[in-house]
N, C-alpha and C positions, 0 to 999 in steps of 0.2 A: 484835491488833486487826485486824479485817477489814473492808477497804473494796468497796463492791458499785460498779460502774459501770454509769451509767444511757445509753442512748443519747438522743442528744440528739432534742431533736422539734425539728419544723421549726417556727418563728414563720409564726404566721398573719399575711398582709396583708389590708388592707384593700381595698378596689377605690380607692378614690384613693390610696393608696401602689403599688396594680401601673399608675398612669396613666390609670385610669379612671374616669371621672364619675359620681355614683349616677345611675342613672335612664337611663345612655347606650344601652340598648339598649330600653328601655320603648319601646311605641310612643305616637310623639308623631302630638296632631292635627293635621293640613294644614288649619287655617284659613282661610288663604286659599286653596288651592283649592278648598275646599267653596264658598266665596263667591263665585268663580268660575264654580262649577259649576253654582250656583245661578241665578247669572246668567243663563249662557249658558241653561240649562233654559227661564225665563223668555222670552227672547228665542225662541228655537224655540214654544214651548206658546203664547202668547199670541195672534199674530197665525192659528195654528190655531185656537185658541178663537175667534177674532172670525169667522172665516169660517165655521163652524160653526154661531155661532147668528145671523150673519147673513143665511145660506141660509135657517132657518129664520121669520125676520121679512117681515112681508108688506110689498108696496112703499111703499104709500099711509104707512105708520107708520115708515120708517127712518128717516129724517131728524127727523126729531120724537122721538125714544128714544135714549138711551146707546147709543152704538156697542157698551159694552162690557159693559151691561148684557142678562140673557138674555130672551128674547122672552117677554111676557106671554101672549099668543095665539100661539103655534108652528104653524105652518102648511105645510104640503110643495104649495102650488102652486108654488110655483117649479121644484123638481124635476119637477112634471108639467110645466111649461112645458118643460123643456129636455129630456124625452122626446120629449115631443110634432116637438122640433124635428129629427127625423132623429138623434136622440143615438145610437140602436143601429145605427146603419150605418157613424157613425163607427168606434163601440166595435166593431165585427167588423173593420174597418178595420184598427185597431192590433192587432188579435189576431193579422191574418193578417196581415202584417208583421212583427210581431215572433216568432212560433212559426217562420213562412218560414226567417228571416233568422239567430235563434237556433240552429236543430239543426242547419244546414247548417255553421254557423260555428264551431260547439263539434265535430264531426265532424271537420270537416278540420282544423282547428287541434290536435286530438288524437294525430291519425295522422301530423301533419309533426312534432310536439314529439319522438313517439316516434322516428321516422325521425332526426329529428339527436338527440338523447342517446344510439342505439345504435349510428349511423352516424356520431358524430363525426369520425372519421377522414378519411372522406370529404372533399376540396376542394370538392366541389360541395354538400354538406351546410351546411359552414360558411358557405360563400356565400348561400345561402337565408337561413341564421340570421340571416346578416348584415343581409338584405334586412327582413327581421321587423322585427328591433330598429330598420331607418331609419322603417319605416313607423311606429314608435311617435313618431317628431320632426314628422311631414307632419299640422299641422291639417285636421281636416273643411273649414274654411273658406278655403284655400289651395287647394284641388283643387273646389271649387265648379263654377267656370265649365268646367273640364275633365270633369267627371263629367256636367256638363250636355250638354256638346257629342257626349260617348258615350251620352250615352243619345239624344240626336236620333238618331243614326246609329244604332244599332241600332231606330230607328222603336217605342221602349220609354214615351217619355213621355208622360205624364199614363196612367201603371198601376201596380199593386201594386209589380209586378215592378219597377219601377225604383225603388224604397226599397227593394226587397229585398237585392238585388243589391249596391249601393255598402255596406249595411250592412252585409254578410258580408263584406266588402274589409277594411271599419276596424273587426270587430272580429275579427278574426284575430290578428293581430300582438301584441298583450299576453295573448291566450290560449292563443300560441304559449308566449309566456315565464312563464306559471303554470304551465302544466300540464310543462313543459319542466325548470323546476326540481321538482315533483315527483317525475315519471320518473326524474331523478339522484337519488332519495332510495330508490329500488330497488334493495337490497342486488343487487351485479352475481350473487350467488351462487343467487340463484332464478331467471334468468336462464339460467342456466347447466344449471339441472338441469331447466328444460324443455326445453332442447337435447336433453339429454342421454336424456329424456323419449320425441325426437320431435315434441317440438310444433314448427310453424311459425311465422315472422315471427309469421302475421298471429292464430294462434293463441296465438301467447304476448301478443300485445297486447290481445286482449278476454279472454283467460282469466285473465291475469297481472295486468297493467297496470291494467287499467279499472277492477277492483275496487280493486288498490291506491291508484290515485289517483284514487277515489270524490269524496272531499272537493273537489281541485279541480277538477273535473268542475262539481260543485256549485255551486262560487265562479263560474267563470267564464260558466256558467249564467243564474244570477241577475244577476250584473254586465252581462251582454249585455242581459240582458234588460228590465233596468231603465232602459237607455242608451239603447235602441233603443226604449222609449217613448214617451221621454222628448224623441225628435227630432224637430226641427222644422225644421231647415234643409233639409232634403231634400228633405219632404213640399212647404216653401211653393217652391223652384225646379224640382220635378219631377213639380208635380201642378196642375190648371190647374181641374179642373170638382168641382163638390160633391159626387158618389161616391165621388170618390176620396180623398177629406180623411181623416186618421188626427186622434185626439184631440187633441192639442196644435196643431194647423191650425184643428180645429172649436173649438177653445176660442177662439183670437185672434181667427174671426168671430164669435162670440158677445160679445164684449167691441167688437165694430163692432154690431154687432146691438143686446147689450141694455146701449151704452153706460153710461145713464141707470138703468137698473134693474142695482142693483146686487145686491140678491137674488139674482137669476136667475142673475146673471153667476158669484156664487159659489157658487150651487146646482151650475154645470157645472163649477166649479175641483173642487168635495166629489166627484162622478162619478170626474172624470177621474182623480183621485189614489190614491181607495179602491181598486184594484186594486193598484198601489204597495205602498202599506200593509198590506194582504194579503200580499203577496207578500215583502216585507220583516221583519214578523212572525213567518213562517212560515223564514225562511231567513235571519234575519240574525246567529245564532251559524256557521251552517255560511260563509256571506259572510267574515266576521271572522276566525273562525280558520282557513278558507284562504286570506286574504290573508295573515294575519301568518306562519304558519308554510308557507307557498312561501317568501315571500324572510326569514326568520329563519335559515335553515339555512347 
């Protein structure tokens, strides 16, 4: 008689006998943060929505109509009102202020980022660096009264150029340290072979560099840019006559202005903002993921 031998198979497990739950890897929904998210959504859309189609409501009917209800008659006098009011003198204002203050400030904050990641070494390099990262602790409204008393002395106040100026100061120093951590993300090995090349410093930094670190370029770009719109403490301690006003000045007289008319008041908030918006739209992926992936790394 002859016996055959079989090899043994392996017993199947179940997933709760290997410790695993059915369903443990299925994705589950976040309920509450959809709920959340929805919220927060609300809370942001809302009070946009109210100023929107409150620009659009005429005076005489606001108070008498749903705040939240849309205007039966839509009407854009109030946007002519607030043209009419020297709006585009402002609006060149902030342009030339913020374009000023932006290239100058994305420029040199470039070329010092590049200078200390290649120059690490250097004592005097690290010292700079040093100096960057304090100025990231020093509030705009701490150095007030000091920025104030440099611009008397240099005979700069109530002009462009004195929001130009302090604004390329504060924003240097965090666009030292984006574009600073990108740089370090510049395999040193391409570096090497434009040495090797012949290229120069300054050659390997707009040939090399620039392109490589497009993106933070970009971020710190738009982040200036929107910051330095956006300011107001400057314009109201270092600007004194109506020429010289940038948008967020001309807004808070407008709200002295057209206290009572509230229309008009949010016909010049819709203005002031829609360039923001614009701008945000158009650049708020490149914003995002060069904030997150400078400092992810």
């Amino acid at each position: 008689m002859t016996t055959t031998l079989t090899k043994p198979q392996p017993q199947k497990t179940t997933p709760r006998e290997r410790g695993h739950r059915p369903g443990a890897t299925a994705h589950r929904r976040n309920w509450l943060g959809g709920l959340a998210g929805w919220l927060w959504l609300a809370v942001v859309v809302v009070p946009l929505y109210w100023i929107l189609i409150t620009s659009l409501k005429a005076r005489s009917n606001y108070y008498a109509s749903n705040p939240l209800a849309p205007p039966t008659d839509p009407t854009l006098d109030n946007y002519e009102l607030v043209l009419e009011s020297d709006f585009i003198s402002y609006f060149w204002n902030s342009v030339v202020v913020t374009a000023g203050a932006v290239v100058p400030a994305v420029a040199v904050s470039f070329m010092a980022a590049y200078a200390i990641v290649r120059g690490w070494r250097m004592r005097f390099l690290r010292v700079v660096n040093g100096m960057f990262l304090m100025g990231l602790a020093i509030p705009l409204q701490a150095t007030a009264i000091p920025v104030y008393l440099i611009i008397i002395k240099l005979q700069l106040y109530d002009s462009l150029l004195a929001l130009i100026l302090p604004s390329i100061a504060f924003a240097i120093p965090l666009s030292v340290l984006i574009l600073a951590n990108f740089i370090r993300d510049v395999p040193k090995e391409l570096f090497d072979s434009m040495r090797v090349d012949g290229a120069t410093e300054w050659g390997t930094l707009w040939r090399l560099a620039a392109p490589l670190t497009r993106p933070a370029i970009l971020t710190v770009t738009i982040f200036n840019a929107l910051t330095i719109w956006n300011g107001f403490l400057l314009p109201l301690i270092l600007t004194q006559s109506p020429s010289q006003r940038t948008l967020p000045l001309a807004l808070w007289t407008f709200q002295g202005e057209y206290g009572v008319n509230v229309p008009a008041l949010l016909a010049a908030v819709v203005l002031t903002t829609l360039p923001l918006i614009i701008l945000y739209a158009f650049g708020r992926r490149q914003l995002l993921s060069g904030l997150t992936a400078g400092f992810s790394r």
